[in-house]
Backbone bond lengths (Angstrom), bond angles and torsions (degrees), N, CA, C in turn:
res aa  C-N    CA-C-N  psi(-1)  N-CA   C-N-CA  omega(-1)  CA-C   N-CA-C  phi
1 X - - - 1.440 - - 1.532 108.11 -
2 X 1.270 113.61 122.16 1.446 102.14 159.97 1.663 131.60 -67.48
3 X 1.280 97.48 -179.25 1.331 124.31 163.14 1.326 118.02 -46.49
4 X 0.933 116.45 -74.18 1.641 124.55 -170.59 1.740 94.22 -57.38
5 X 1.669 110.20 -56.86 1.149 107.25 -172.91 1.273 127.68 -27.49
6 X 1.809 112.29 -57.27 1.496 147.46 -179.34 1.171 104.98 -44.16
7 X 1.727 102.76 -66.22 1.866 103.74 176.43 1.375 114.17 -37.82
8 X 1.455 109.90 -66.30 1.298 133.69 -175.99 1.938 98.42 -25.04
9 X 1.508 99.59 -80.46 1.176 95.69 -176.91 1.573 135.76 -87.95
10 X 1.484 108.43 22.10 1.533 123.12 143.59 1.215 125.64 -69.76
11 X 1.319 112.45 -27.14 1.593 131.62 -165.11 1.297 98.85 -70.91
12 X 1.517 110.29 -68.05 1.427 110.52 -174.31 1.591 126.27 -93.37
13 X 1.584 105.52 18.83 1.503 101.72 142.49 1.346 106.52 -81.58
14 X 1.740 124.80 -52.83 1.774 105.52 -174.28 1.402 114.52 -49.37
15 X 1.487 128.08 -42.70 1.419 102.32 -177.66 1.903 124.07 -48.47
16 X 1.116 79.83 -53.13 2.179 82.12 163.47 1.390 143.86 -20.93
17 X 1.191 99.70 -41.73 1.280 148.47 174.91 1.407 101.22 -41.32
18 X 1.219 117.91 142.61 1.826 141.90 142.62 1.764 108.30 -33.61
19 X 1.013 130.35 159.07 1.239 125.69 167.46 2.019 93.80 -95.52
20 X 1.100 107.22 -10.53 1.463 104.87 -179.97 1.499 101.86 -108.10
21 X 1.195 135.44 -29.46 1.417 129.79 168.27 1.774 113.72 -66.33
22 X 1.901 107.71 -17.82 1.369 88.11 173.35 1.603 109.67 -102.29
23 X 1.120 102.97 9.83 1.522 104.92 178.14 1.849 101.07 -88.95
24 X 1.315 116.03 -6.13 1.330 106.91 177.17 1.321 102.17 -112.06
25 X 1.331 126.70 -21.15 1.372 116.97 164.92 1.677 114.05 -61.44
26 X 1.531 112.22 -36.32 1.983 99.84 -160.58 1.959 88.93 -86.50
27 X 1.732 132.74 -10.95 0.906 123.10 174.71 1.962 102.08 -79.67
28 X 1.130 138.42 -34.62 1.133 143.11 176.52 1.617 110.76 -58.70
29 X 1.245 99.18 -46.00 1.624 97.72 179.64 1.912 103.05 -80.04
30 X 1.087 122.64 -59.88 1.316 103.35 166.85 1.161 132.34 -4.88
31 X 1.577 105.93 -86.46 1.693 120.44 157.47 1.227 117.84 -35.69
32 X 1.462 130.54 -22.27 1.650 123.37 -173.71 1.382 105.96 -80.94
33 X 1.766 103.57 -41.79 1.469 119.68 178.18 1.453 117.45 -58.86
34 X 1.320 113.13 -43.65 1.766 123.23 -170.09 1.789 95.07 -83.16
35 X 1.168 120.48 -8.98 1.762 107.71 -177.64 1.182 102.45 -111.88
36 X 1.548 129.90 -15.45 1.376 127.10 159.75 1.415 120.69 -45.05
37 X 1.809 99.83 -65.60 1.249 117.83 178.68 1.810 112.34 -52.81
38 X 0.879 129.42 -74.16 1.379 134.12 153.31 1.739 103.36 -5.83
39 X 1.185 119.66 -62.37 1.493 129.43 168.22 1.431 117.36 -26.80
40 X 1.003 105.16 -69.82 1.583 149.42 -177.47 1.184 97.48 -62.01
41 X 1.312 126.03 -58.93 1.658 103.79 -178.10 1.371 115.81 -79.45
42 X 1.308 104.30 -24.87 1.534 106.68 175.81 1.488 111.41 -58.77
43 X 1.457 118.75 -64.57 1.651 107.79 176.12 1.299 102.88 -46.74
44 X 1.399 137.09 -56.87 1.648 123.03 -156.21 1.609 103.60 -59.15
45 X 1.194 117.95 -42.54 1.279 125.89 -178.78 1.828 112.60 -51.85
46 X 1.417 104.92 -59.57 1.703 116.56 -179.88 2.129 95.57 -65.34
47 X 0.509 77.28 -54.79 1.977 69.79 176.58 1.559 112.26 -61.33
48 X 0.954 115.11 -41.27 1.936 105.36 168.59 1.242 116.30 -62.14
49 X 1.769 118.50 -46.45 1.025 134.63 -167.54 2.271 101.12 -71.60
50 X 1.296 92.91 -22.32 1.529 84.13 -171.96 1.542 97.06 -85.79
51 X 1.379 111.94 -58.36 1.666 132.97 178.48 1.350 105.69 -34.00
52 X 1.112 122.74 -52.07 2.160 128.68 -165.03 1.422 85.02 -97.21
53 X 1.116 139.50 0.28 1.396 127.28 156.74 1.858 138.68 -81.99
54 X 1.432 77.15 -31.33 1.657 110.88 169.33 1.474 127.88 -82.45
55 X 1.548 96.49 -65.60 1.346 103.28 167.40 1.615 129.78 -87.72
56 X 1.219 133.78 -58.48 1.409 105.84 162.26 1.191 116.74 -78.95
57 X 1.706 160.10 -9.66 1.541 112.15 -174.97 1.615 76.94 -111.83
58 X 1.120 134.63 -29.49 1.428 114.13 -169.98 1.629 120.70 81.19
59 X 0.960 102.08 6.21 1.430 130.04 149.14 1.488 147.91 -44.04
60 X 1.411 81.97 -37.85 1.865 90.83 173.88 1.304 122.32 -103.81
61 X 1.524 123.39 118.95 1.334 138.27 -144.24 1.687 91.92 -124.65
62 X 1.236 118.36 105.25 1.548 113.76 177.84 1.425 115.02 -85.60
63 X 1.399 121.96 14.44 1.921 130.24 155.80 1.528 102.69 -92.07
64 X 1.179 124.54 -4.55 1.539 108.51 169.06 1.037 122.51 -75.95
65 X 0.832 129.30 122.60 2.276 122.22 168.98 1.239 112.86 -19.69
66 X 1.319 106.36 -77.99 1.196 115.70 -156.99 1.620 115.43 -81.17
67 X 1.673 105.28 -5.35 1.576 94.42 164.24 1.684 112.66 -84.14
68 X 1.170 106.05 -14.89 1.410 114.55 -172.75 1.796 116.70 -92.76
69 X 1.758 91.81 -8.77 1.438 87.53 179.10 1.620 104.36 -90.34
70 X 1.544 112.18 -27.16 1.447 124.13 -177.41 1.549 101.73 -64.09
71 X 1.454 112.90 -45.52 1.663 101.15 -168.24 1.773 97.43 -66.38
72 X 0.881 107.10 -84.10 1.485 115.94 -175.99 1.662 121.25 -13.94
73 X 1.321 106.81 -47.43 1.220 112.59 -178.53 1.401 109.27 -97.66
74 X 1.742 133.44 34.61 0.854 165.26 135.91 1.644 102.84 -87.22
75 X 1.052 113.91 -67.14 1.594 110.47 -160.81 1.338 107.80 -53.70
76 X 1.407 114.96 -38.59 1.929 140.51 -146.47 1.782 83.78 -82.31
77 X 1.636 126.95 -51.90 1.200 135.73 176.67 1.505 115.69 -24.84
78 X 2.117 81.69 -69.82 1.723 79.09 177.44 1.458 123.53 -82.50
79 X 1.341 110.13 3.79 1.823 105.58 161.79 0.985 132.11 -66.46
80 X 1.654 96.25 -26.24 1.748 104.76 -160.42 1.889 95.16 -86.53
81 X 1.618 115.93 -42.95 1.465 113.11 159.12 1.436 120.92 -48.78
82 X 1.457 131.93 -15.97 1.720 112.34 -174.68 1.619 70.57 -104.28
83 X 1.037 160.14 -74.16 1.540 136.97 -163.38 1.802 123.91 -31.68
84 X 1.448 83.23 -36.19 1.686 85.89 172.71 1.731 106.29 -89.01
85 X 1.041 135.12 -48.91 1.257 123.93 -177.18 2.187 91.37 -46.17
86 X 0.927 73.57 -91.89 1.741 80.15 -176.38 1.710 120.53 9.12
87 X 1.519 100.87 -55.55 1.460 116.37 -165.82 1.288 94.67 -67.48
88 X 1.316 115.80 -57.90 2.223 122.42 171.98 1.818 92.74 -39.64
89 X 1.441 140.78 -76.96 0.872 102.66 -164.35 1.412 132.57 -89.44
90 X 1.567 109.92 26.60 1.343 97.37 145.31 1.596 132.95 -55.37
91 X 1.609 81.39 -49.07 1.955 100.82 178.71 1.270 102.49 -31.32
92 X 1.702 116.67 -74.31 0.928 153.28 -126.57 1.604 91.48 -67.17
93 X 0.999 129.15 -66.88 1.910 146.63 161.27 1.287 118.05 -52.59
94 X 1.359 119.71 6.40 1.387 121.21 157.25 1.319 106.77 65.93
95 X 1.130 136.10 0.36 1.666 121.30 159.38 1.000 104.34 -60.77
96 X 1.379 139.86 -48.51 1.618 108.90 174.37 1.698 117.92 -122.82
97 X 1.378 107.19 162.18 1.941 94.45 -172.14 1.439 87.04 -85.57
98 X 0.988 155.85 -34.33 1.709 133.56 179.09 1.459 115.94 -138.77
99 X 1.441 118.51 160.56 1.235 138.80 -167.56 1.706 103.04 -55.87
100 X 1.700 105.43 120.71 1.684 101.27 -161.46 1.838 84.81 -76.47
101 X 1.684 77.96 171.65 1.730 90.74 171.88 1.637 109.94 -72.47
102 X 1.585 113.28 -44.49 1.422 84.72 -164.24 1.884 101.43 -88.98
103 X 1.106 128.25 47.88 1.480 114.63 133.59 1.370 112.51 -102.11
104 X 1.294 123.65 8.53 1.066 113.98 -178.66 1.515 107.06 -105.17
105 X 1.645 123.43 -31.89 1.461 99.58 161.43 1.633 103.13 -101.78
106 X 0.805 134.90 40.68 1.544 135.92 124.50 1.569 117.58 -55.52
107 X 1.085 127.18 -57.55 1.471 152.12 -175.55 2.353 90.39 -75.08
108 X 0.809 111.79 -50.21 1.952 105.75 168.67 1.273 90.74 -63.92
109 X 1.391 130.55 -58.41 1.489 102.70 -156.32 1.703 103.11 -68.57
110 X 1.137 131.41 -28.69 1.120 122.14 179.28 1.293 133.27 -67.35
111 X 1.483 109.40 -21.33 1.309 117.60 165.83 1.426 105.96 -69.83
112 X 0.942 119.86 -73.93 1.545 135.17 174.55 1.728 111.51 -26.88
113 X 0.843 105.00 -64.97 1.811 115.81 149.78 2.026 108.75 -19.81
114 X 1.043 114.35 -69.25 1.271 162.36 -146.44 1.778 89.78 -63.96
115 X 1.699 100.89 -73.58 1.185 149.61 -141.16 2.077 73.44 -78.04
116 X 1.440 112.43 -88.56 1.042 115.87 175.77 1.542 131.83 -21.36
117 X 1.309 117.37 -32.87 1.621 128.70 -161.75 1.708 90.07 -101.18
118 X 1.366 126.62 -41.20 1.174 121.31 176.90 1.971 124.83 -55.50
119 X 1.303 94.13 -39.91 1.374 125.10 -158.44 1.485 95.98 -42.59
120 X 1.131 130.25 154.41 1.480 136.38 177.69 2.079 97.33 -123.88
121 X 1.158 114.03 94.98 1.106 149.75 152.49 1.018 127.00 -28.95
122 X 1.530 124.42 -18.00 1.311 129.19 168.98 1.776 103.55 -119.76
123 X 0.970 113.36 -4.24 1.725 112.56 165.65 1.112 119.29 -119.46
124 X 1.528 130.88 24.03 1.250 146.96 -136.03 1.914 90.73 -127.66
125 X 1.315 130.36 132.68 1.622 113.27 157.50 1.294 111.49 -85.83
126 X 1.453 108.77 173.24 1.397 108.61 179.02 1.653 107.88 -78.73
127 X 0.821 121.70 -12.24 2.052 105.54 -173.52 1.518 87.48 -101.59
128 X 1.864 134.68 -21.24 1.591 86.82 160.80 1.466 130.80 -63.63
129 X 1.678 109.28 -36.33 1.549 97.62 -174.15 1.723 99.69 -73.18
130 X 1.089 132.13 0.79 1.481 135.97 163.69 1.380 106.03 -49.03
131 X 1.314 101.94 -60.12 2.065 107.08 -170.05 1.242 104.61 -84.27
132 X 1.321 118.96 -6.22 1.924 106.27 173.34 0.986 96.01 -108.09
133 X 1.482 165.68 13.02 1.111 149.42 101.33 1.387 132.82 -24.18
134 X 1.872 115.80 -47.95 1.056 141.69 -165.88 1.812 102.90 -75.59
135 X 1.289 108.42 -56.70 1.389 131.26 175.10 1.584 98.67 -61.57
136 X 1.165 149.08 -44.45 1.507 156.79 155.40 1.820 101.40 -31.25
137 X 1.051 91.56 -72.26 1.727 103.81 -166.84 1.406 113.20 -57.48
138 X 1.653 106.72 -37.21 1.427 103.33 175.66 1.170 125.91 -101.54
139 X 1.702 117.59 24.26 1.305 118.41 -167.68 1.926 86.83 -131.98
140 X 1.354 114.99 -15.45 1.443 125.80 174.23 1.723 110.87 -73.26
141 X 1.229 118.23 -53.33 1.217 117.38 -179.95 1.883 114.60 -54.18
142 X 1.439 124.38 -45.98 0.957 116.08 167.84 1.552 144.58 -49.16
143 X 1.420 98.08 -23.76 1.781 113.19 166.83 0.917 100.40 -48.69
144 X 1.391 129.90 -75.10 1.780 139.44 -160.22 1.757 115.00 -25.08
């Protein structure tokens, strides 16, 4: 199908539309647009930051902890944003009328994920990694 086609027949599903269902569609696409971009700068950003790390100062050592906790929990960032864009365009395509639950603790476990890999382990108490465990387990069972 082309392009034009697609438009074509995007067009005249929005006319169809609610005057309040298209006010949540051009706010859905908004948000798809502003978390893309966000996307986008985020990779350009994590690739300079890896690249000027490597090649000029020579500096960035990926057996260090803490360079590996910074990349990662950079990378996990922008995962957890293309999971959320994603879920908007479900909205957005009308397979579903609202944002399901489990992309939404898909998107907890990923923080939590996230949250975990960052964590500094030796300044850390034990009942926080207690409750991100706890919050893990009970936000894990619901995927299934």
């Amino acid at each position: 199908m082309s392009i034009k086609d697609e438009l074509k027949a995007a067009r005249a599903e929005f006319k169809i539309l609610s005057l309040y269902e298209r006010f949540e569609h051009v706010v859905i696409m908004i948000l798809t647009a502003l978390i893309a971009i966000v996307v986008v700068v985020a990779v350009w950003n994590l690739v300079l930051k890896i690249l000027f790390g490597l090649i000029v100062t020579g500096g960035f050592d990926p057996s260090d902890y803490s360079v590996f906790q910074a990349v990662f929990g950079m990378i996990f960032t922008v995962i957890i944003a293309l999971e959320f864009k994603k879920s908007l365009l479900v909205v957005a395509e009308r397979k579903e009328r609202v944002v399901q639950i489990q992309a939404v603790v898909v998107i907890a476990l990923l923080a939590i994920c996230r949250k975990l890999i960052i964590l500094d382990l030796a300044e850390t108490d034990a009942w926080h990694i207690l409750s991100l465990a706890a919050a893990m387990i009970s936000r894990g069972n619901r995927v299934l």
